[in-house]
C-alpha positions in Angstrom: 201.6 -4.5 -52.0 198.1 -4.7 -50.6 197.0 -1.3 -51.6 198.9 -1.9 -54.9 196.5 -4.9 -55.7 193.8 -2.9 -54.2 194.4 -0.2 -57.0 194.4 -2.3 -60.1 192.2 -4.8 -59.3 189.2 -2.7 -57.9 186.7 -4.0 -60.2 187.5 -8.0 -59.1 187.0 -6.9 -55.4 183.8 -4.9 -56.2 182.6 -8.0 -57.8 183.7 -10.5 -55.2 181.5 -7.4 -53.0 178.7 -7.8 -54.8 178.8 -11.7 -55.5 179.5 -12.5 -51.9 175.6 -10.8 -51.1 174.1 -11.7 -54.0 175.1 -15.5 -53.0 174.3 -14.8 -49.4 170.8 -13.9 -50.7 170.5 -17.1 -52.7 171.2 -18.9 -49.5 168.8 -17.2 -47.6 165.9 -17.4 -49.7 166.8 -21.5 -50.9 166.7 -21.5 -46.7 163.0 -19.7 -46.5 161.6 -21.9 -49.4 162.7 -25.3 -48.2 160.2 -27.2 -46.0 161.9 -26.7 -42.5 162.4 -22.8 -43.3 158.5 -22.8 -44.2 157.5 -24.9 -40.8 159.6 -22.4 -39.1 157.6 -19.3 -40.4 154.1 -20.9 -40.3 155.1 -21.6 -36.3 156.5 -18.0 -35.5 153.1 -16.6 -37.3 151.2 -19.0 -35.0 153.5 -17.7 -31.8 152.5 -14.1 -33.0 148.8 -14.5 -33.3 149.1 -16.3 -30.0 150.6 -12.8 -28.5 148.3 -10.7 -30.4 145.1 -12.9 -28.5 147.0 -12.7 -24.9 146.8 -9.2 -25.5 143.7 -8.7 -26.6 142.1 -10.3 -23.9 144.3 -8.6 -21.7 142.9 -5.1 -23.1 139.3 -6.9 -23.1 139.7 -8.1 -19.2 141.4 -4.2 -18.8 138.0 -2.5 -20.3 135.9 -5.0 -18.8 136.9 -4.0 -14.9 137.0 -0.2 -15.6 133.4 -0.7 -17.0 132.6 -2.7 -13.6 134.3 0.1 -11.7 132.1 2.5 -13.5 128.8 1.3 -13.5 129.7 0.5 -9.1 129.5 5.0 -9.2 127.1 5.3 -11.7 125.2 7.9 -9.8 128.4 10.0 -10.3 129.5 9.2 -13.3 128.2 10.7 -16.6 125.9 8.7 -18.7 128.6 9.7 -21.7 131.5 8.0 -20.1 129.8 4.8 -19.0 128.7 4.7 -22.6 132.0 5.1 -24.2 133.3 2.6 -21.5 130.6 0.1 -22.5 131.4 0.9 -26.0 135.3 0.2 -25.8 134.3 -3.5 -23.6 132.4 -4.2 -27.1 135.0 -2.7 -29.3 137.8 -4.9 -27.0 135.9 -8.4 -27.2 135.1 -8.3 -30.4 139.2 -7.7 -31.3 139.7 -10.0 -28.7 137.1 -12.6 -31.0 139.0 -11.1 -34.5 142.3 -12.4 -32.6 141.2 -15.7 -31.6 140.0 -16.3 -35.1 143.0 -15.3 -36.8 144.9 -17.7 -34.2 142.3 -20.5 -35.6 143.5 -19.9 -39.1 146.8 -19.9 -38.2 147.0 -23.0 -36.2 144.8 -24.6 -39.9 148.0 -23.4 -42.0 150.6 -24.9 -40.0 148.7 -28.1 -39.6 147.8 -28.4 -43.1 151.8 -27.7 -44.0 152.3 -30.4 -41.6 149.8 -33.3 -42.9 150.7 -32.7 -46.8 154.0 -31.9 -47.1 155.5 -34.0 -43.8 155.2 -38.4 -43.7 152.4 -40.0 -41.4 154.8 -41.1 -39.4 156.0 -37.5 -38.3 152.7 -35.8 -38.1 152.3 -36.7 -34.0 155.5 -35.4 -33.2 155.2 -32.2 -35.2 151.9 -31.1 -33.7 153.1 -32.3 -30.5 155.3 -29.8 -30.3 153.8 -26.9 -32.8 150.3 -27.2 -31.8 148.6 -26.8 -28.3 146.9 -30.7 -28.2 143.0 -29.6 -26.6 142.1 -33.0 -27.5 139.0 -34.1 -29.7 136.5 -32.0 -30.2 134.1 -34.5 -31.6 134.0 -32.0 -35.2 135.8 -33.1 -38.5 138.8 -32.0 -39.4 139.1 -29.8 -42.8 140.9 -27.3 -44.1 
């Protein structure tokens, strides 16, 4: 019976196929585009630039002893490599400086997401616990 129904009803069942993703796409994308799904992303982006500066100042602290190291034997060391080493410490901060900027804007998107599209009386909580509170520091806010 079940391959019987199979056999003259394919075209229902490659519809119900196709409906079933097309409605599981819907779902996703109503998900993405409603305000929680759009606090989630802006917060994961934030997460990921916060990774991306962790490891740029890991690579800028990396360059920055191997330089040290370097310069310690400098009277056996060629003038080339210290160079190139003093040349990647540069290269390596000023990623490290590119990151920490990025991480800036970031950290502006999700808090403006938070004061226009969120009530007063949720704004503490929400950059309680999506924002690292520094505290003041005595300049305005803007976006």
């Amino acid at each position: 019976m079940r391959t019987d129904f199979l056999t003259q009803n394919w075209a229902l069942v490659a519809a119900m196929v196709i409906g079933m993703a097309v409605a599981m796409f819907v779902v996703l994308r109503a998900y993405r585009d409603s305000l929680r799904g759009r606090l989630r992303a802006r917060a994961s982006e934030l997460r990921r630039k916060r990774a991306q500066l962790r490891r740029a100042g890991y690579k800028s602290a990396n360059a920055a002893v191997r330089l040290e190291r370097l310069q310690a034997r400098s009277d056996s060391v060629a003038p080339r490599r210290l160079q190139e080493a003093a040349d990647t410490v540069a290269d390596a901060r000023a990623l490290e400086k590119i990151a920490e900027d990025q991480v800036l804007i970031a950290e502006n998107h999700l808090r403006k997401l938070i004061v226009e599209e969120f009530s007063p009386k949720r704004h503490a909580i929400l950059r309680h616990r999506y924002l690292l509170d520094i505290g003041p520091d005595g300049k305005p806010f803007t976006f």
